[in-house]
PAZAPA-4460 file (N, C-alpha, C; in steps of 0.05 Angstrom, whole numbers, plus 32768, in hexadecimal, padded with zeros to 4 digits):
% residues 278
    n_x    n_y    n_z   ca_x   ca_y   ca_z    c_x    c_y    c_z   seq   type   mol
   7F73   82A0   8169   7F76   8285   815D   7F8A   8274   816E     1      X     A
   7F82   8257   816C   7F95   8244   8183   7FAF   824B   816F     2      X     A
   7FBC   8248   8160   7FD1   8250   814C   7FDF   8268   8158     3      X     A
   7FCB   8273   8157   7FE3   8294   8163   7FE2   8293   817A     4      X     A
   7FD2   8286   8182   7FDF   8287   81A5   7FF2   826F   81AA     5      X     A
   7FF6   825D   819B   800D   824F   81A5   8027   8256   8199     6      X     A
   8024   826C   8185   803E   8274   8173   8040   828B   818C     7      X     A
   8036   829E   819B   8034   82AE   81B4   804E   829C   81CD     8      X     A
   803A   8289   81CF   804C   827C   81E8   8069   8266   81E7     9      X     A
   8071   826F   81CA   8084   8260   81C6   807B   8247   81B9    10      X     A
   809D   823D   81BB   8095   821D   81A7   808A   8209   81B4    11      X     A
   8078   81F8   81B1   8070   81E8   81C5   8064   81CE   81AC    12      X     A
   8063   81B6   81BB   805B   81A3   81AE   803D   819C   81A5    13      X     A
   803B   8192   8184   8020   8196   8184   8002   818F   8197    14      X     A
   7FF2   819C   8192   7FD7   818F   81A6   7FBF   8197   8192    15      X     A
   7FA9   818D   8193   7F93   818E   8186   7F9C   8197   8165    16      X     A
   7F93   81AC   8159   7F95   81AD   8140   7FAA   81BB   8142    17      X     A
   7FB9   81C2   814F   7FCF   81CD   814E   7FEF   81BD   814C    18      X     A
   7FF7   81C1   813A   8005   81AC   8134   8025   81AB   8136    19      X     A
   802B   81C3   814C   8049   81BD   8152   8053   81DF   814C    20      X     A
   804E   81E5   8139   8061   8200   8123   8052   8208   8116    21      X     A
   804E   8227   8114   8044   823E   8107   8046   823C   80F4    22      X     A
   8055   8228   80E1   8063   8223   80C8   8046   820E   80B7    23      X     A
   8033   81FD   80D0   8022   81F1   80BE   800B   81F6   80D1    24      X     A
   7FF1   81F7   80B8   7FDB   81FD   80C1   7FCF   81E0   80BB    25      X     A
   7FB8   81DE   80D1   7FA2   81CD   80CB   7F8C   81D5   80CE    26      X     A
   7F7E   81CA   80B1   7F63   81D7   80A5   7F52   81BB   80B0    27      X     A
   7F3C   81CA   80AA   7F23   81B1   80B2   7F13   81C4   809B    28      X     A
   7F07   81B1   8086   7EF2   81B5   8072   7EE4   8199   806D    29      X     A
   7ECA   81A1   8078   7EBC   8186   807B   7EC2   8171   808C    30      X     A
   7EBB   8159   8077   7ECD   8142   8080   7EEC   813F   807E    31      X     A
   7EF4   8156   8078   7F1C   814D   8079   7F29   816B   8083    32      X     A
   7F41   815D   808E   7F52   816C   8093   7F6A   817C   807D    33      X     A
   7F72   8195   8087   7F8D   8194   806E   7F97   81A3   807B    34      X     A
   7FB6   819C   8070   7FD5   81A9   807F   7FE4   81B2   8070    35      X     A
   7FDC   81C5   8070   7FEA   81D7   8062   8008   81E2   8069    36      X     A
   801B   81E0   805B   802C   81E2   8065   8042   8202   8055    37      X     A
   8041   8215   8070   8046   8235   806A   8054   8242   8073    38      X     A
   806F   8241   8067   8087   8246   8070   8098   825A   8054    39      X     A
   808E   826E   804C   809D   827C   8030   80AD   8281   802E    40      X     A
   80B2   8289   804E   80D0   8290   8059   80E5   8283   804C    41      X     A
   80DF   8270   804A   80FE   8254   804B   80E2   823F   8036    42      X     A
   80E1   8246   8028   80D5   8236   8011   80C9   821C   801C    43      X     A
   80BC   8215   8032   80AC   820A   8037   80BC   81ED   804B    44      X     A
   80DB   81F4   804B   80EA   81E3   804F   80E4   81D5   806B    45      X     A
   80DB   81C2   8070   80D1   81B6   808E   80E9   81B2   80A4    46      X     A
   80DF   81BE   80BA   80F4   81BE   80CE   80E9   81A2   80DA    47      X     A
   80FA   8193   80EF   80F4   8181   80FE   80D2   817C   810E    48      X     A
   80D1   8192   811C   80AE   819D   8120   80A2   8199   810B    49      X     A
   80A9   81A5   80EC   8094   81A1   80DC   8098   8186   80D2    50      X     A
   80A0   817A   80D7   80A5   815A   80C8   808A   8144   80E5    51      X     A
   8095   814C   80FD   8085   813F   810C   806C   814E   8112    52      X     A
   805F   816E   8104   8046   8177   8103   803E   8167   80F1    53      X     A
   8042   815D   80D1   8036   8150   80C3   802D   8130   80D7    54      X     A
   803E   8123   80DD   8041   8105   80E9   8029   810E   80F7    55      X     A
   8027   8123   8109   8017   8127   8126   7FF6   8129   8118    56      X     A
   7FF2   8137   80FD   7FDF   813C   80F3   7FD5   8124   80E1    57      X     A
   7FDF   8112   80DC   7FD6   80F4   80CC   7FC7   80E8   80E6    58      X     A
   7FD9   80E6   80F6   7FCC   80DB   8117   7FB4   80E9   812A    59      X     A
   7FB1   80FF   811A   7FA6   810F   812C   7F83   810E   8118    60      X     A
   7F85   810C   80F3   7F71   80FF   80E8   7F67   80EE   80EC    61      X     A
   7F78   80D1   80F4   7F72   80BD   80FA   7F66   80B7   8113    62      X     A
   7F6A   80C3   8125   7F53   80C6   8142   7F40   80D2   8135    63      X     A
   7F2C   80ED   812D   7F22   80FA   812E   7F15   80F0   811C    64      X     A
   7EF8   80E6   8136   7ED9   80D6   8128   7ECF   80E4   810C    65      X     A
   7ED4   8102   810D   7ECB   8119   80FE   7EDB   811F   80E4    66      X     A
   7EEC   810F   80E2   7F01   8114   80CD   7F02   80F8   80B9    67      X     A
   7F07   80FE   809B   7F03   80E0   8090   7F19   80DC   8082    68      X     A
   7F2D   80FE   807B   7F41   80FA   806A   7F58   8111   806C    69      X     A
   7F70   8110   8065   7F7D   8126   8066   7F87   8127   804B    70      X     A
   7F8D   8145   8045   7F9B   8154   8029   7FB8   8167   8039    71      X     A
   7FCF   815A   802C   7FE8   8166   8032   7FF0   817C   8022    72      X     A
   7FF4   819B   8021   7FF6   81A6   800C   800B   81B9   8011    73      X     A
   8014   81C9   8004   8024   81E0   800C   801B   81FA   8000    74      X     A
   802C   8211   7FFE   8024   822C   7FF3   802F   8235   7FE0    75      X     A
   801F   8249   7FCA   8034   8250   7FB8   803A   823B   7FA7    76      X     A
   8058   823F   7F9D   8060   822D   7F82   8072   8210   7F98    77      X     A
   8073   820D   7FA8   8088   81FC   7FBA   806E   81E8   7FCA    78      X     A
   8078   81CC   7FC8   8067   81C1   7FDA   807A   81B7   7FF8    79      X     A
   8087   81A2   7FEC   809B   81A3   8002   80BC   8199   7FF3    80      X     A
   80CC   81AD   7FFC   80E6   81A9   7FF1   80F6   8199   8005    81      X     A
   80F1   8189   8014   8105   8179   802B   8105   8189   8041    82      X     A
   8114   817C   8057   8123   8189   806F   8131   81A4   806B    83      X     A
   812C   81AC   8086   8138   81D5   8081   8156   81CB   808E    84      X     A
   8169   81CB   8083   8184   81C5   8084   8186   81DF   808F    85      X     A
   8179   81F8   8093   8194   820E   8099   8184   8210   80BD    86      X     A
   8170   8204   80C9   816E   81FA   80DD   8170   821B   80F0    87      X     A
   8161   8225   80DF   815D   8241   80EA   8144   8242   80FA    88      X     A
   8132   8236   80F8   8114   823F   80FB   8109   8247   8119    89      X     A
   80F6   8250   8128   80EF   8256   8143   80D9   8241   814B    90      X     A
   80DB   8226   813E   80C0   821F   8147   80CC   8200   8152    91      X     A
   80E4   81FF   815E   80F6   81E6   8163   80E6   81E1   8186    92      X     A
   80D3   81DB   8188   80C6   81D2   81A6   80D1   81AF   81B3    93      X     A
   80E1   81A1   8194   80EF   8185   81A2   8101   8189   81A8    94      X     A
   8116   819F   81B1   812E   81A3   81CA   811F   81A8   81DB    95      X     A
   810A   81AE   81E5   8105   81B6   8201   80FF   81A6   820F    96      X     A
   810D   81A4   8224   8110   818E   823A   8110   8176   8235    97      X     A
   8124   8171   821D   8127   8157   8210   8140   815E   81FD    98      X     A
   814B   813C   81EF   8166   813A   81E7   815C   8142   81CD    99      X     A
   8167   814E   81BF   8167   8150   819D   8169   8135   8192   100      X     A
   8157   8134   817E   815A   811C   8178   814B   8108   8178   101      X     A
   8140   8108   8199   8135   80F3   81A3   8118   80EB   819D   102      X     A
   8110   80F6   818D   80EB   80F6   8176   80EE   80F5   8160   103      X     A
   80E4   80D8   8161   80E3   80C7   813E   80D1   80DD   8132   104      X     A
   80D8   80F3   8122   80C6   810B   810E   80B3   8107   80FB   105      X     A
   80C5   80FB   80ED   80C2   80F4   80CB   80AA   80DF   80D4   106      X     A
   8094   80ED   80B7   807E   80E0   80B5   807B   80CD   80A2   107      X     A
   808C   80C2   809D   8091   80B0   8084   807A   808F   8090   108      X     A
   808E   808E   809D   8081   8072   80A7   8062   8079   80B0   109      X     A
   8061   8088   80BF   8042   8086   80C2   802B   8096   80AD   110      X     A
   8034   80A3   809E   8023   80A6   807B   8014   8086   8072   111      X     A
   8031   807C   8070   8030   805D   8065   8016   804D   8076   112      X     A
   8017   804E   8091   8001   8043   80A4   7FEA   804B   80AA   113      X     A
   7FE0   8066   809C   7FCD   8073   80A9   7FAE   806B   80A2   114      X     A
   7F9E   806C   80B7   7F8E   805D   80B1   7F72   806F   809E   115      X     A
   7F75   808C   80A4   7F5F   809B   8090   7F77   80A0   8080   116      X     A
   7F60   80A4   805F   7F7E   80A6   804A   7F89   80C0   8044   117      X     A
   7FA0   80C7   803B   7FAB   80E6   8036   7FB7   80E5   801D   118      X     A
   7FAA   8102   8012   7FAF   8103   7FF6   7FC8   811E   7FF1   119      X     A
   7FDD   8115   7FE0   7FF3   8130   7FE8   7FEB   8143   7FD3   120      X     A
   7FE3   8155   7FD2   7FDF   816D   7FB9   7FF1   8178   7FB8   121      X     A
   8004   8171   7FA3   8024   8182   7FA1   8019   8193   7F94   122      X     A
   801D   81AA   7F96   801A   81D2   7F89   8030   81D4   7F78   123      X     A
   804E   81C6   7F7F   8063   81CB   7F72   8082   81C2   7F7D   124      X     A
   8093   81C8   7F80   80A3   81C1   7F94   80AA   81AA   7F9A   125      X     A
   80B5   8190   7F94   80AE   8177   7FAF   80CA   8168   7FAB   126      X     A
   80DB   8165   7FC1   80F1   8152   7FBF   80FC   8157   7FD5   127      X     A
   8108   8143   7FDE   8110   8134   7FFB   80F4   8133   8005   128      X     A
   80F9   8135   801A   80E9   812A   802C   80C1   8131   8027   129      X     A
   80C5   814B   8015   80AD   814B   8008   80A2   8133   7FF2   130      X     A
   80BA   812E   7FE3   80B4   8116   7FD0   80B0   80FD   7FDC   131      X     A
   80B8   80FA   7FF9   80B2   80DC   8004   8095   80EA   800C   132      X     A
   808F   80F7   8022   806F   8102   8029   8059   80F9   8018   133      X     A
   805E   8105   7FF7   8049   80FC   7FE5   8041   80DE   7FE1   134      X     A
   8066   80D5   7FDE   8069   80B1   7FD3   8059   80A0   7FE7   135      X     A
   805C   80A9   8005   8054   80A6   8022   8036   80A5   801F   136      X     A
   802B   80B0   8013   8004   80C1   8013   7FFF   80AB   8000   137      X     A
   7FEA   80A2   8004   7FD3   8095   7FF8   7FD9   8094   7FDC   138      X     A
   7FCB   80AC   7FCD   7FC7   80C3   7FBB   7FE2   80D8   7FB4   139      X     A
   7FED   80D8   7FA6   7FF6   80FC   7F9A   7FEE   8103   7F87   140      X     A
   7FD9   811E   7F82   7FD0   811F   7F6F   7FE5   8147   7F6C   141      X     A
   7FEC   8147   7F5E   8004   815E   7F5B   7FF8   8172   7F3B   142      X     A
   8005   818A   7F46   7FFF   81A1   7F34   8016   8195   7F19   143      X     A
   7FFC   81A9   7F09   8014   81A3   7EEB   8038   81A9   7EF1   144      X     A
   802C   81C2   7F01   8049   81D1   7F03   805F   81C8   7F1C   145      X     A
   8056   81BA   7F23   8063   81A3   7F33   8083   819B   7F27   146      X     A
   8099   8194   7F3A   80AE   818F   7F36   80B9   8171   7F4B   147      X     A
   80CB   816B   7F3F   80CD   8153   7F59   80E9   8149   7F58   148      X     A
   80F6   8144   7F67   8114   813D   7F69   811E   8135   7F8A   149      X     A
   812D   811D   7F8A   813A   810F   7F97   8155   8119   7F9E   150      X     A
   815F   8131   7FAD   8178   8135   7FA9   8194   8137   7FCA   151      X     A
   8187   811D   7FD4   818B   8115   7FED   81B4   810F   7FEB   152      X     A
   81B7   80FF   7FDB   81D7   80F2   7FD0   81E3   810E   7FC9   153      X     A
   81D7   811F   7FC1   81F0   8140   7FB8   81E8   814F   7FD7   154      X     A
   81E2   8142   7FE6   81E8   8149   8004   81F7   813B   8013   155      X     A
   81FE   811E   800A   820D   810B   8020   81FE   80FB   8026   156      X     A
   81E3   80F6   802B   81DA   80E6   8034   81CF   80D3   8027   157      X     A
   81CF   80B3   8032   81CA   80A0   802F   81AB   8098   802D   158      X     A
   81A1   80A0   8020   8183   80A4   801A   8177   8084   8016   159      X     A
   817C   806E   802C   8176   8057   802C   8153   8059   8026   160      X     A
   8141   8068   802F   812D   8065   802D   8121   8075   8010   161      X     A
   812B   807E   8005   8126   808B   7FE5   812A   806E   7FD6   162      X     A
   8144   805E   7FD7   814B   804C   7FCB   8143   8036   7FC8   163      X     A
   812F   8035   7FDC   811F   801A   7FE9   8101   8025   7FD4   164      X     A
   80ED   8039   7FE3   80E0   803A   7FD9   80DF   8048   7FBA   165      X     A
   80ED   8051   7FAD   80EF   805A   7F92   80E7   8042   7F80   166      X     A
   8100   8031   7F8A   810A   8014   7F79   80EF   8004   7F74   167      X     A
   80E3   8003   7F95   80C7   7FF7   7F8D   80B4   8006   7F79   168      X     A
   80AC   8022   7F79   80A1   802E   7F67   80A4   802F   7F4C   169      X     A
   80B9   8039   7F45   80C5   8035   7F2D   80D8   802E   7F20   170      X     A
   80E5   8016   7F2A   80F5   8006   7F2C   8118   8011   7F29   171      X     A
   812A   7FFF   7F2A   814A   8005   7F2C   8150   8017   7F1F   172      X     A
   814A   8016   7F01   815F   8030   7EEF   814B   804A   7EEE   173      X     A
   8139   8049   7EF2   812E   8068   7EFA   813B   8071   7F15   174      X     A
   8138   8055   7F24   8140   8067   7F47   815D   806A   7F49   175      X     A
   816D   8063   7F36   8189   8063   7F2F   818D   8089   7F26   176      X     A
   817E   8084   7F09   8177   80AE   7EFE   8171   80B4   7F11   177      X     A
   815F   80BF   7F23   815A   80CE   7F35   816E   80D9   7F4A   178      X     A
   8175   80B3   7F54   8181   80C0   7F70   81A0   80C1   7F6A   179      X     A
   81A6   80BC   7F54   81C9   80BD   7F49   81C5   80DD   7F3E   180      X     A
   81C1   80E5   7F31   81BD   80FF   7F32   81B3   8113   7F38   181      X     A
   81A2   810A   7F49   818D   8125   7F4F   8177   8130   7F36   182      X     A
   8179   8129   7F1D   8163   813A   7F15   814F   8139   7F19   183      X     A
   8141   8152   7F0C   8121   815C   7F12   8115   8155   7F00   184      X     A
   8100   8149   7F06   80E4   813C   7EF7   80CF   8151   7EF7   185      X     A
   80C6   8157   7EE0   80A2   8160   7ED9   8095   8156   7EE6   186      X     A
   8079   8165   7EEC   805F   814E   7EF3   805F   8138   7EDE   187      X     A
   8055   8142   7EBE   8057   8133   7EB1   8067   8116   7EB5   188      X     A
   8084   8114   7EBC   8094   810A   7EB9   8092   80F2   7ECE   189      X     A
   808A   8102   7EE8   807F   80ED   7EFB   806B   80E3   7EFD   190      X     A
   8056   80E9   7EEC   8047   80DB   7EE2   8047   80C7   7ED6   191      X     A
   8057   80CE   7EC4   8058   80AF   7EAD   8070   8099   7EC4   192      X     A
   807B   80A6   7ED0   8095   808C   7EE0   8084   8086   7EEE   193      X     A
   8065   808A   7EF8   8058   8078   7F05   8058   8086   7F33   194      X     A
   806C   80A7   7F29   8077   80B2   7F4E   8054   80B8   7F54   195      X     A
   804D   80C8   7F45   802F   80D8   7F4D   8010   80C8   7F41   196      X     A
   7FFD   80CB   7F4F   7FE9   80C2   7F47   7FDA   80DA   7F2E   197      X     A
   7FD8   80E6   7F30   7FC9   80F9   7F1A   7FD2   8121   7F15   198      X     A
   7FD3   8128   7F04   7FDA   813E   7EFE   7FC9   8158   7EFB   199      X     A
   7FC3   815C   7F07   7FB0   8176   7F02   7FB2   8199   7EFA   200      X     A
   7F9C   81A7   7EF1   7FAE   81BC   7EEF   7FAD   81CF   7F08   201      X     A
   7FBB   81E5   7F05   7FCC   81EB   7F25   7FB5   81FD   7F32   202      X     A
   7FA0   8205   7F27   7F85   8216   7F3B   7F73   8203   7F3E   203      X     A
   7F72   81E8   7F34   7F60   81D8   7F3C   7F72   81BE   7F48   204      X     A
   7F8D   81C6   7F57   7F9A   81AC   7F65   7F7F   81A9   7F7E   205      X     A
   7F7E   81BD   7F93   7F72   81B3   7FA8   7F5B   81A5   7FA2   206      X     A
   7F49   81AE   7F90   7F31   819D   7F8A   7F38   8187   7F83   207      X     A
   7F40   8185   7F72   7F48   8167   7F65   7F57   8158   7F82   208      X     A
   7F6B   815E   7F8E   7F6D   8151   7FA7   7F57   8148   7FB8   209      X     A
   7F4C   815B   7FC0   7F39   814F   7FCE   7F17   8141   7FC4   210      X     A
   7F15   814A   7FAE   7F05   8137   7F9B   7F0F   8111   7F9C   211      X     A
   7F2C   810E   7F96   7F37   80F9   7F99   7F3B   80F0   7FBD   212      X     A
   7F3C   8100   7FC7   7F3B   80F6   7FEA   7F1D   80E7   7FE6   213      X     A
   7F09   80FC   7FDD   7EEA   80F1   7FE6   7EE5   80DB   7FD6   214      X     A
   7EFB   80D0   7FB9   7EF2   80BA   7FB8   7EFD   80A3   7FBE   215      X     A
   7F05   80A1   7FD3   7F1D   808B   7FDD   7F08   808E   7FF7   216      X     A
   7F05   80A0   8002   7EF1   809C   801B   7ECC   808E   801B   217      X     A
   7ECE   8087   7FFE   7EAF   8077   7FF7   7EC0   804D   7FF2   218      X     A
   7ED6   8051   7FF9   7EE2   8034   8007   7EDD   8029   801B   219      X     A
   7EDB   8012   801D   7EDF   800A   8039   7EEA   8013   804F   220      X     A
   7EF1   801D   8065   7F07   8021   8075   7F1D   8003   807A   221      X     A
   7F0E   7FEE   8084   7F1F   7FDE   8089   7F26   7FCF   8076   222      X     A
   7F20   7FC9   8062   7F2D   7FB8   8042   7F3B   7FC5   803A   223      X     A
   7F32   7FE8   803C   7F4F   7FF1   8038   7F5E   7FF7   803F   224      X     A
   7F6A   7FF4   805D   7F73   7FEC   806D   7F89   7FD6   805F   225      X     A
   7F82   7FBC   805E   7F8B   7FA5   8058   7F95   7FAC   803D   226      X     A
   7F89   7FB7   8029   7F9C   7FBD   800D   7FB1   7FCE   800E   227      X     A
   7FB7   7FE3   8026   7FC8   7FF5   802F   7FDC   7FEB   8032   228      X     A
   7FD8   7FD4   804D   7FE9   7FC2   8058   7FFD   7FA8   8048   229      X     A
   7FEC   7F9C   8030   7FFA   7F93   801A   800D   7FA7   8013   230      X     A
   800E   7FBE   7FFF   800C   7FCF   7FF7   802E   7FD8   8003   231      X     A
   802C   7FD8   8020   8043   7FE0   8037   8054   7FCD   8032   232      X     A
   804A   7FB8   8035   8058   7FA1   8038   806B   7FA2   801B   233      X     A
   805F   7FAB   8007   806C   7FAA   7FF2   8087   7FBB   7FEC   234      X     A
   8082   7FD2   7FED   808D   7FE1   7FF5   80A9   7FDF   8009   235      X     A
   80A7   7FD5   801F   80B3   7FCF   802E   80C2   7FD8   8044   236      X     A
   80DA   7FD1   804F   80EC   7FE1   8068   810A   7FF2   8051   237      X     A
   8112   8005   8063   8130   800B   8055   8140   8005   806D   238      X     A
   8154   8009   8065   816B   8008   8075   8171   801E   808B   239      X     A
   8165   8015   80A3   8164   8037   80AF   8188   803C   80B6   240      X     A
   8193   8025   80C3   81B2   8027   80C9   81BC   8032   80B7   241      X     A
   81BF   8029   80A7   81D2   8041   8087   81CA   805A   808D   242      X     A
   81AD   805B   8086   81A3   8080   8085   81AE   808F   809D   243      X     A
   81AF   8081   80B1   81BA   8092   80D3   81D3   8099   80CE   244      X     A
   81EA   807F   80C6   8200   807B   80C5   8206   8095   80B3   245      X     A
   81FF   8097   809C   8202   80B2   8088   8202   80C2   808E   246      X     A
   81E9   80C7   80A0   81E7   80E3   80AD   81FE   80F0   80C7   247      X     A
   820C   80DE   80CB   8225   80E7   80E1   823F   80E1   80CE   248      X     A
   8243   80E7   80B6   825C   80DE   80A6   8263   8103   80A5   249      X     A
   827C   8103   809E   8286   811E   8097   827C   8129   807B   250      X     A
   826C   810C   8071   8269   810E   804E   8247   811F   804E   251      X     A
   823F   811F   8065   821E   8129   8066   8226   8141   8075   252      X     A
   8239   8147   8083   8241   8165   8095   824D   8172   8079   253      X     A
   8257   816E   806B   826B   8183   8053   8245   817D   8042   254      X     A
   823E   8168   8038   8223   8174   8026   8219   818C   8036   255      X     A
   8212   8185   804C   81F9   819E   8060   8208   81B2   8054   256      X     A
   8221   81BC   8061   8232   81D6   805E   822C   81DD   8046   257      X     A
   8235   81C8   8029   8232   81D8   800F   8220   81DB   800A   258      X     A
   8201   81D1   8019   81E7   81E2   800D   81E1   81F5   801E   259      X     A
   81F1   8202   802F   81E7   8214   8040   81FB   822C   8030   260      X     A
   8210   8228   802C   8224   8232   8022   8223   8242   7FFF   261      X     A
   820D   822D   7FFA   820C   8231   7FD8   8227   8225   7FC9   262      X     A
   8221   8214   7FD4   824B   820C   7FC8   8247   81EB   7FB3   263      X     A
   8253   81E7   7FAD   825D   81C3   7FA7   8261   81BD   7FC2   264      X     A
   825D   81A9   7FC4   826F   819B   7FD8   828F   8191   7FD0   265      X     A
   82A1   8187   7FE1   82B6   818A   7FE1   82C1   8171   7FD2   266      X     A
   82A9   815A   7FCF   82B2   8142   7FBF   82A7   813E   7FA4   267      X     A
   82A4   8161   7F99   829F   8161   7F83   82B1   816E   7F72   268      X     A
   82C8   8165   7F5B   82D3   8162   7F4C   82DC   8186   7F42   269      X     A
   82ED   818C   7F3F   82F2   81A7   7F3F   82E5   81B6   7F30   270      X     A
   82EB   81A9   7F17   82D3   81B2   7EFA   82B9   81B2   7EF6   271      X     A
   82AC   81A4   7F11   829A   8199   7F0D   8282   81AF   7F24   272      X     A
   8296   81C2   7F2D   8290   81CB   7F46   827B   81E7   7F3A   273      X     A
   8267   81ED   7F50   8257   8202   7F3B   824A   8211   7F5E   274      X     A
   8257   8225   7F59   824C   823E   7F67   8237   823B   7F7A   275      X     A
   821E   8241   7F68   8201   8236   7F7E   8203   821A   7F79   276      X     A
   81F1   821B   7F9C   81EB   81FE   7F9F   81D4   81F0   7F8D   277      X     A
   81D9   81CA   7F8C   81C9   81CB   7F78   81AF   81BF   7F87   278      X     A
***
C-alpha cells in the first residue's frame, strides 16, 4: 500500500492520496472521498501534519474530476479532540529542510472555501480544533453520543477565532458559556444552540453523513459556490494578531505544561486547583 510505504521511508510531505501521516487515511467510495482520522494512541489528537493532511485533502477533492464530496470522520468514541500538545508524534515531515513554523496548517480557512462540499461525521469527541473542523464543513451531522467543548482559554490561549465565529453562530451569551468556562455540550444540546446540523444514531452516523453529502451534491456547483461565499462573508475574519500574540505569552507556555502535566495551571486560585487536568 502507498501508506505503508511512505510510513517505511519516513515522514515526508503529502502526495496523491497520501496525505502527510500514518495518523489519516484517505478512502475513495464512489463519488467521495473520506478521512478518516486514526490515531488511538493519543486519542485522535492532530499533530501539525495532521492538521495540514486534512487542509491537503479538501484541496486534493477539489482537483479530482472523479471526486464530488468529502466526509471528515474519526475512530472509535473520539472524533477530533484539538491539537496534540504533548508533540510527541513520528510523523513531523515540516522540520525537514525547513523552519518550524513556516506552513500555514490549519484547515480552517480553506474548509470555509472549498469548492466540493464536506460533511464532518462526529463519532464522538470534538473540541478545539476538532470543533472548528466541523463549524468549518459545510454539514456536521454528529453521533448521538457525541460531545463538544471549546476549551482553548483553560490553556492560555486567545482563541480569537472561536470568538469570532461562535458569536456569529450562536450569538454573545452562549459564546460567552462556552468559551468562559469550558463546558461540555451533548449532541442534543448542540443541536438545539443551532453548532451541528443533524443528530444521528451512532451505527448509522456514516450513512447518514454521506446520504447528506449526496444531497448537497444534486446542487448546483456554482450557485453554490456563491451562497457559500455570502455565507463566509458572514461569518467573517478573527483577529489573527491576538491569537499569535497568545500563543508566545508565558500565560499559553504554563497552560501547555498544566495539560501535559495533569495539573491547574498556576493562575488558578488555590482552592480552586484540582489534580487532573481539565
Amino acid at each position: 500500500m502507498a501508506q505503508d510505504h511512505a510510513v517505511e521511508a519516513g515522514p515526508r510531505p503529502p502526495e496523491g492520496d497520501w496525505l502527510g501521516t500514518p495518523y489519516l487515511r484517505f478512502e475513495r467510495e464512489g463519488p467521495f472521498a473520506r478521512v478518516v482520522v486514526d490515531r488511538p494512541e493519543a486519542r485522535n489528537a492532530l499533530t501539525p501534519a495532521m492538521y495540514f493532511g486534512i487542509r491537503y485533502a479538501v484541496r486534493r477533492v477539489d482537483a479530482d474530476p472523479d471526486l464530488a464530496g468529502l466526509v471528515i470522520t474519526g475512530i472509535d468514541d473520539v472524533f477530533i479532540p484539538g491539537g496534540d500538545l504533548g508533540k510527541g508524534s513520528g510523523d513531523n515531515w515540516l522540520h525537514l529542510g525547513g523552519v518550524p513554523g513556516a506552513i500555514d496548517v490549519l484547515p480552517f480557512d480553506v474548509l470555509r472555501q472549498s469548492i466540493k462540499p464536506v460533511v464532518s461525521a462526529v463519532n464522538g469527541i470534538c473540541q478545539g480544533g476538532g470543533l472548528m473542523i466541523s463549524l468549518c464543513s459545510d454539514l456536521a451531522v454528529v453521533s448521538e453520543r457525541a460531545t463538544f467543548r471549546v476549551p482553548e482559554l483553560l490553556r492560555g490561549i486567545s482563541d480569537t477565532y472561536y470568538a469570532q465565529v461562535l458569536t456569529r453562530l450562536v450569538g454573545p451569551v452562549r459564546t460567552r458559556d462556552l468559551m468562559l468556562t469550558g463546558r461540555t455540550l451533548t449532541a442534543t444540546e448542540a443541536l438545539e444552540w443551532g453548532l451541528v446540523s443533524r443528530v444521528a444514531a451512532h451505527e448509522r452516523l456514516l450513512e447518514e453523513a454521506t446520504q447528506v453529502l449526496g444531497q448537497v451534491c444534486q446542487t448546483a456547483p456554482l450557485a453554490r459556490r456563491d451562497v457559500k461565499r455570502v455565507l463566509d462573508q458572514y461569518v467573517g475574519l478573527h483577529d489573527r494578531i491576538a491569537m499569535f500574540d497568545s500563543l508566545q505569552r508565558p500565560e499559553s507556555r504554563e497552560g501547555f505544561a498544566a495539560f501535559i502535566e495533569k495539573r491547574s495551571p498556576s493562575w488558578v486560585p488555590d482552592e480552586l486547583r484540582r489534580e487532573a487536568r481539565a
